[in-house]
C-alpha angles and dihedrals in degrees: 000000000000133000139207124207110194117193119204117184122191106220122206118217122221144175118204139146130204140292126245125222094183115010137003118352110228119278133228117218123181114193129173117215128267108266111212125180123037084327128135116223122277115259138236121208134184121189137174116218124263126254114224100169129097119270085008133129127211123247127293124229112208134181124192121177115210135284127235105224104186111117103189117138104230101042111359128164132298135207129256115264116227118216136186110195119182116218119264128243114230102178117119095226109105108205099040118028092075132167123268114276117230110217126195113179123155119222134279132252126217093212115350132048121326110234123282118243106215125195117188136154120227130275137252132225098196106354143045122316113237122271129250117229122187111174141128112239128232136316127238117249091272105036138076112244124250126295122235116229125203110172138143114210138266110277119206110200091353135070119270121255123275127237115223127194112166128141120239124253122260118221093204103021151024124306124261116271130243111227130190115189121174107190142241123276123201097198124042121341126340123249119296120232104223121191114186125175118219118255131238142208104195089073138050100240129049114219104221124173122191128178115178 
């Protein structure tokens, strides 16, 4: 009688450079090729594996940029930053050659709740958190500058989301203000603050508050 003995052995990829005892450790670079012709630029992608088993989840991608260990008092060190850049267009046409778009969309459920998407600046041990900036930058010399969109999405049978701003308590001192600024125009009237309270069907009267 004969037997077989088959070995089967699970590898686990990696990419890492060396370490460094006395300068900069080794850097990775990952760099798609230049596209010429009427070719599009080359991708990158980056995906976690899928999970088909019962109760699993499917893989995690995770990017941590580096610490800075150096405790010294004076000038220490500081944390990586981490930066997503969309690419430029360069084009002179003005309705069409735009910049790249940067799009951060958690995933999709089948049944129960679709993902969260958090934003939240880092903590302190001993000093002030970071802060948090959402704005669209500036306009050409012929353009208006970005809007800013705050909107929860369309509900079918359930009531649509609710939007929250509220500043956070203070042990010690006085809350965090609210603060609601229109700005400036040169030319004509400045911009008008506008409040308006949703309608309903379900009563007689429709509660609508407007302040210009």
């Amino acid at each position: 009688m004969t037997y077989i003995c088959i070995l089967i052995i699970w590898f686990k990829s990696g990419l890492m450079t060396g370490d460094s005892d006395n300068g900069e450790g080794g850097s990775v670079e990952i760099v798609s090729g230049r596209s010429s012709g009427d070719a599009n630029g080359a991708n990158i992608q980056i995906s976690a594996g899928e999970a088909s088993g019962k109760e699993t989840t499917g893989g995690t991608v995770t990017v941590f940029a580096g610490h800075g260990t150096n405790d010294d008092r004076y000038n220490g060190g500081n944390g990586g930053s981490i930066e997503l850049i969309a690419g430029s267009g360069q084009g002179r046409n003005r309705d069409s050659d735009v910049g790249g778009d940067i799009y951060l969309q958690a995933g999709y459920s089948l049944q129960s709740s679709g993902g969260d998407v958090f934003v939240k600046s880092g903590p302190s041990i001993e000093g002030d958190s970071g802060d948090v900036t959402i704005a669209s930058d500036n306009s050409g010399k012929r353009g208006a500058s970005g809007r800013l969109n705050i909107t929860t999405g369309f509900a079918m049978f359930e009531e649509s989301g609710r939007v929250d701003i509220s500043t956070g308590n203070s042990h010690s001192s006085h809350g965090g203000n609210i603060r609601l600024e229109v700005g400036d125009g040169a030319v004509g009237d400045g911009g008008n603050l506008i409040a308006i309270a949703g309608a309903t069907k379900d009563m007689e009267c429709e509660y609508i508050s407007e302040l210009v």
